[in-house]
N, C-alpha and C positions, 0 to 999 in steps of 0.2 A: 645412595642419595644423589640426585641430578646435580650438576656443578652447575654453580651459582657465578655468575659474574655482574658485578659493579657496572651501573653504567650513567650516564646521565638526559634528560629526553629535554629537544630542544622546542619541536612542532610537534601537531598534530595529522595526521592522514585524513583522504577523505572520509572515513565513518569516524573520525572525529578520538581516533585511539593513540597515546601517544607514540612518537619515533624515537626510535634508539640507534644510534650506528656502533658497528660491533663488529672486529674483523673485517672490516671494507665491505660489509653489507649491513642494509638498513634494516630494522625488524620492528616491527607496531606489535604494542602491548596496552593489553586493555586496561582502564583503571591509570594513568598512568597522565601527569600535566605537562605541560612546559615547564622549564625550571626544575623540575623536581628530581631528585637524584635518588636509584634504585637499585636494589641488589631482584637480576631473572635470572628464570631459568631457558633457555631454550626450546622449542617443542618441534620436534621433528616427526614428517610424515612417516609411509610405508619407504618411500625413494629416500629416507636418511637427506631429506633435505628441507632446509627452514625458512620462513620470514616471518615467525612470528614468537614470541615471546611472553611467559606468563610472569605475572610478578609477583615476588616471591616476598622481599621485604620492602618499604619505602623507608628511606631515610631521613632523605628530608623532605617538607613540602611546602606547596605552592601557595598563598593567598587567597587564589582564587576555592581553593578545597574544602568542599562542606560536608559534614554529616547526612548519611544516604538518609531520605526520611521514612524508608521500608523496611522492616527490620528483615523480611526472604531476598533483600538485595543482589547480596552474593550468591543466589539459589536460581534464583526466576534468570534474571539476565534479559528482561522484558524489558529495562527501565537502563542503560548500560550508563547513562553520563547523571545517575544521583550524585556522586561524588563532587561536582559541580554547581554553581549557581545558574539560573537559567538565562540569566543575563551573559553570560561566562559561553556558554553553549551556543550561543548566537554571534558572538564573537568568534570562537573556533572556527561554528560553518562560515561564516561568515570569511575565514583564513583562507578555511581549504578551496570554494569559490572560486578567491582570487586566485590563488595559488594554479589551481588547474584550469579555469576559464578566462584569468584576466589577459590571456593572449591575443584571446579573441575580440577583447572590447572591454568599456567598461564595465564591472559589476556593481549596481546597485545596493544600498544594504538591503541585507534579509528583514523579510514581513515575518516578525513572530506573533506569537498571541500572547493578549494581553493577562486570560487564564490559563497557560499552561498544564491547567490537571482533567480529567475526569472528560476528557476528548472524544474518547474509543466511544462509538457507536454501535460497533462488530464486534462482538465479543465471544471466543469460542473455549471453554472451559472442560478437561477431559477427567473423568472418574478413576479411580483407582480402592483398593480395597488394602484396606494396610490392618496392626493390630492396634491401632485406636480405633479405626469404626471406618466408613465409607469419607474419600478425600473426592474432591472437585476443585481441579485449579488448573496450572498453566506449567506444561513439560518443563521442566530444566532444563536449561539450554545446552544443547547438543545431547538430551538423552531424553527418553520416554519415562522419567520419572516423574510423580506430579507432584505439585507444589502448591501448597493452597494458599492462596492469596485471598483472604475473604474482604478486604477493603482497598481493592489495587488501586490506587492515589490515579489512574490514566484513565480507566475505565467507567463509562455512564456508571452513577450512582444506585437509578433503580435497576439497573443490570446487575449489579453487584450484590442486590440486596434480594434478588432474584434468584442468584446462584446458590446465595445462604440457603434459599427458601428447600429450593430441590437438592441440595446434601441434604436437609433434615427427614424430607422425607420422603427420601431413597434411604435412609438409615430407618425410617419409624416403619415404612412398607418391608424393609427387610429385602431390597430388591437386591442382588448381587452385579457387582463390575463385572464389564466384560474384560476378557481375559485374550490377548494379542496373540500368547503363544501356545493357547489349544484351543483359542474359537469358540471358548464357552464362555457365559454369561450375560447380562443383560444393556444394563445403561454403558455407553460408551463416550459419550460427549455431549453435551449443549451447545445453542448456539443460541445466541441472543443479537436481534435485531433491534437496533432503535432509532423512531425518528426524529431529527433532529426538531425540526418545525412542528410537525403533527405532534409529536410526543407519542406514536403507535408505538408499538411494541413486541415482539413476534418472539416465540420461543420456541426455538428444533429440538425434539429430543432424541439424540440418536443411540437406533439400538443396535444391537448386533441378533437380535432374531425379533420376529413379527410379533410371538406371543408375549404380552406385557400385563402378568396377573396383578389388579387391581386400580386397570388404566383408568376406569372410569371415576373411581375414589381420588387417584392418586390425581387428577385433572380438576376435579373439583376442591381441592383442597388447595390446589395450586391457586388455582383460578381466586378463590375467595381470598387467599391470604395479598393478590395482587389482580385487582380488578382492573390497572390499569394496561394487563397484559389485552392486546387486542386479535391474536392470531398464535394459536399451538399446532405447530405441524410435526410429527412421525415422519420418519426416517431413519429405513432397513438399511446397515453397511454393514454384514457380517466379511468382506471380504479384510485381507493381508494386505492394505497400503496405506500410504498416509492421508491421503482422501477423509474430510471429515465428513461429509454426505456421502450419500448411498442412493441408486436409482431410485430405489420405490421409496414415493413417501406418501403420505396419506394425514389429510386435515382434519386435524383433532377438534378444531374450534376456530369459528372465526372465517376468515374470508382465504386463508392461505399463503396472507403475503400483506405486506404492509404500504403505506404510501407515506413520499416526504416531498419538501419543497425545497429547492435548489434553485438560485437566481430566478425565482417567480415561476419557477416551470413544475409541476407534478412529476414527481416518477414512482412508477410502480417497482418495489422491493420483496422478491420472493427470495427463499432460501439460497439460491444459487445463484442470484443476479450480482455483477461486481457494481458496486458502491462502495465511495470511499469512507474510509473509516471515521474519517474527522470534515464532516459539514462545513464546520465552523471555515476552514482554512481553506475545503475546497471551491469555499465560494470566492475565496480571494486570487485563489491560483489558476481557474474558470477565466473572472471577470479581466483578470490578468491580461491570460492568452486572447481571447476577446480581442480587448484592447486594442494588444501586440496586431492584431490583423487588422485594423485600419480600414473596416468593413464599411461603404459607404450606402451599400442597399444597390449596387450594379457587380457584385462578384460572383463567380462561381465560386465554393467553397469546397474544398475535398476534403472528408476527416477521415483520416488514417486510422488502423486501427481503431475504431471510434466504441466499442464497446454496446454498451446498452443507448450509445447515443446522446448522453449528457452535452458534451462540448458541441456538439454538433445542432444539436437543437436549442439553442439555450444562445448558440450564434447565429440561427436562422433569421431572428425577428430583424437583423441586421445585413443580411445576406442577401441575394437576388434566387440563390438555390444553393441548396448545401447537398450533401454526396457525400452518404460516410459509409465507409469499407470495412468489416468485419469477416475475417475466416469462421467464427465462431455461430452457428446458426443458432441456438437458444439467445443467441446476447441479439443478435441480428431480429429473431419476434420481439424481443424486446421493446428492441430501440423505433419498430414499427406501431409495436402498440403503444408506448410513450409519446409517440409523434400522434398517431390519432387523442390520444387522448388529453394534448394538449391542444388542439384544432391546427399543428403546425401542418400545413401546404406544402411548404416549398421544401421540402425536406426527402430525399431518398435514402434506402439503405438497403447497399447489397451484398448476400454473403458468397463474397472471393480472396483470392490470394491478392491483399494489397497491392503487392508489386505487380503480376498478370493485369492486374484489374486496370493501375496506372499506364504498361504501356499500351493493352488496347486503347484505352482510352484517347491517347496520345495519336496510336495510328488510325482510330474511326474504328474499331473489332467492338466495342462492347455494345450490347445489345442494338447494332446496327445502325449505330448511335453515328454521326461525324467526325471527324479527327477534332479534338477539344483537349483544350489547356488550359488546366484549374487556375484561377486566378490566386488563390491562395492555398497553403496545401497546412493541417494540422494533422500533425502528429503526436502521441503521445504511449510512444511503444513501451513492453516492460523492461523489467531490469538489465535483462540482457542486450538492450537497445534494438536501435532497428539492423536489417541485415545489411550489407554493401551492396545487394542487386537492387534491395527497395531504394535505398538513398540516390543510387545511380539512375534509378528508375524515373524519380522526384525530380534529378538536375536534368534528366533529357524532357520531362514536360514541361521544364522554365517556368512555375508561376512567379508572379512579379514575388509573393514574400512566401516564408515558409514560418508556420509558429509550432515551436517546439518544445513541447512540454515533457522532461524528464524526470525520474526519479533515481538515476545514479548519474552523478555527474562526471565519474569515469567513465563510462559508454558512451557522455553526453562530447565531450571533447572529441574523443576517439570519433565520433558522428561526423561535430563542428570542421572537423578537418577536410572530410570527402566536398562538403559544401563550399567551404572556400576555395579549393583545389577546383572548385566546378563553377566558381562565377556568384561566392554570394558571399556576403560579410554581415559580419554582429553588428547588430543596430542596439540592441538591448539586451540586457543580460537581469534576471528577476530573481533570487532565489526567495521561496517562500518556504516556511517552516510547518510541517504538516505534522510531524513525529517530533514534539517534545521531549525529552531527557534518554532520546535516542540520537542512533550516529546518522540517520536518514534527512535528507536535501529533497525536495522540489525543485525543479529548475524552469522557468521559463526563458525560452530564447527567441527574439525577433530576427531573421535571415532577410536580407533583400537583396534583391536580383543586382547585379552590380552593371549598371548602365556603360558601354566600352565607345568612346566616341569616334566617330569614322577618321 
């Protein structure tokens, strides 16, 4: 049996898990409040070395500690801070914030939502074959077991009601799971698309081989029991990785791809386009950054990383030209045909390495273009942050603001520091809440150029 030691948790870390010190090192344990006093165990890597800790018993507890309201709670690991109120959870992040960003400036309080449930818009559920009957849910976290969550309290409703629909009949058709470790079988995941505004609705069904006896039944069945499905698309991934699409796919029904409205703007959503999960919040964390850029209709805009072009279009109407940079060439048609199809003009989008893209830019190299300096520069890299050549890249173009929109706010500091070291200071600090009764932060940060008087 693992030795167990007594401990007591004072704070939280940033994904909102509590801290323990132990032996003159700190260790985060999930499940676990301020105040509360515990008996863990320790969990140690391959290197026999730890910072994290599971917890074994609770002694005593907190106030603030509610009954999860999922009964696959402790399974899923989708939902990590039910044990909490969600009042409680905004408070937390609302700690850790301060705690890592208040160096830099003030932190404002966190924008939560006012419904906290039923958010998810993206929703991707995987099949498995057990000896009750065919399961469709959500891995277990850190393992490829599936867990069926048939009314997950986070997840759109008719998505949900959706999932129910194709376990039944993938169980009535007799269809078989596909199978990871010999590459046989059939159904291997859904995905479910929804729009926020529009209320479309797009279903992938992915398989792991082409042939799909009784697609045509199995489609119309589908279809009838939920008319308000508006796009079924097919999707081949027989291959070995975690990848839930597969290159070929093929429109079962419908148009192929869905459309929603975000700050007044259309965007076209196919199966592989990135869109954020929660509408609702990223309109707030959008109109945010916006803001933060203090755009008067005479800027150039540079959007970093820009994606399918959301941010970047969406701050056009405000802009004098916007200029957004994507390595990604599918996201790159994307964010081309989004702009036409909202009549946006003044909008470009090219696919290059960010940082390359910045300093020709800088020096007059890109498309033959003049030596130019974005007037304002957005960013919005992923989890692992932006790199130190692109950041360096950003402090040798000097635009007067940089608006930076995060999703870890340990990368986001770690960031904040090269910028001040280079001439720029926190004007505003936003955390917005995107991921309810998880450990996940928003961050928006206002950067301005710091004026040095002769």
């Amino acid at each position: 049996m693992p030795k167990q030691y007594r401990v007591k948790c004072h704070e939280t870390d940033s994904a909102c898990r509590g801290t323990v010190k132990f032996n003159n090192s700190t260790f985060a344990v999930d499940g676990l409040l301020p105040g509360e006093t515990a008996t863990i165990e320790l969990v140690y890597g391959k290197d026999r070395k730890s910072n994290t800790a599971k917890l074994a018993t609770l002694e005593t507890t907190s106030p603030e500690r509610r009954e999860p309201f999922c009964t696959k709670f402790t399974r899923c690991g989708g939902c990590s801070l039910q044990y909490t109120s969600y009042e409680n959870q905004l408070a937390m992040k609302q700690a850790s914030a301060a705690k890592l960003l208040g160096g830099f400036g003030t932190v404002s309080d966190i924008i939560g939502m006012k419904n906290p449930f039923h958010y998810r818009h993206k929703i991707h559920a995987s099949f498995c074959r057990t000896r009750r009957g065919m399961e469709l849910g959500i891995y277990e976290e850190n393992t490829h077991k599936v867990v069926s969550v048939p009314d997950c309290a986070i997840q759109n409703q008719t998505a949900n009601q959706i999932l129910h629909t194709i376990r039944r009949l993938a169980t009535e058709f007799r269809l078989p799971a596909y199978n990871e470790d010999t590459g046989k079988g059939l159904l291997r995941h859904v995905l479910i698309r929804c729009g926020y505004a529009t209320r479309q609705i797009m279903a992938v069904l992915v398989l792991g081989q082409s042939e799909f006896p009784g697609r045509s039944n199995f489609i119309r069945k589908l279809r009838a029991a939920h008319p308000e499905i508006t796009t079924i698309v097919q999707s081949i991934n027989n291959k070995k990785t975690s990848m839930v699409l597969g290159e070929q796919e093929t429109v079962l029904f419908g148009e192929g791809y869905i459309e929603d409205i975000l700050c007044g703007l259309h965007f076209r959503i196919s199966p592989k386009s990135f869109y954020q999960v929660n509408p609702e919040q990223t309109e707030v964390l959008y109109r945010t950054a916006i803001d933060f850029a203090g755009l008067t209709g005479k800027e150039t805009l540079l959007d970093a990383y820009c994606g399918t072009g959301t941010i970047g279009l969406i701050a056009a109407a405000k802009a004098a030209k916007v200029i957004g940079v994507e390595s990604n060439a599918a996201a790159v048609r994307d964010a081309r045909a989004n702009a036409q199809a909202n009549g946006v003009k003044n909008a470009e989008f090219v696919q290059a390495d960010a940082t390359e893209f910045i300093r020709d830019m800088v020096m007059g190299k890109d498309a033959g273009r003049k030596a130019n300096h974005p007037d304002i520069v957005i960013l919005d890299p992923p989890r692992a942050g932006a790199t130190q050549r692109f950041l360096r890249a950003v402090v040798t173009a000097a635009p007067r603001r940089v608006v930076y929109v995060s999703c870890n706010m340990e990368t986001l500091a770690r960031d904040l520091n090269v910028f001040v070291k280079g001439g720029y200071r926190a004007e505003r600090i936003q955390p917005v809440d995107l991921f309810p009764w998880t450990g996940h932060v928003e961050t928006v940060v206002l950067l301005s150029k710091v004026e040095i008087n002769p």
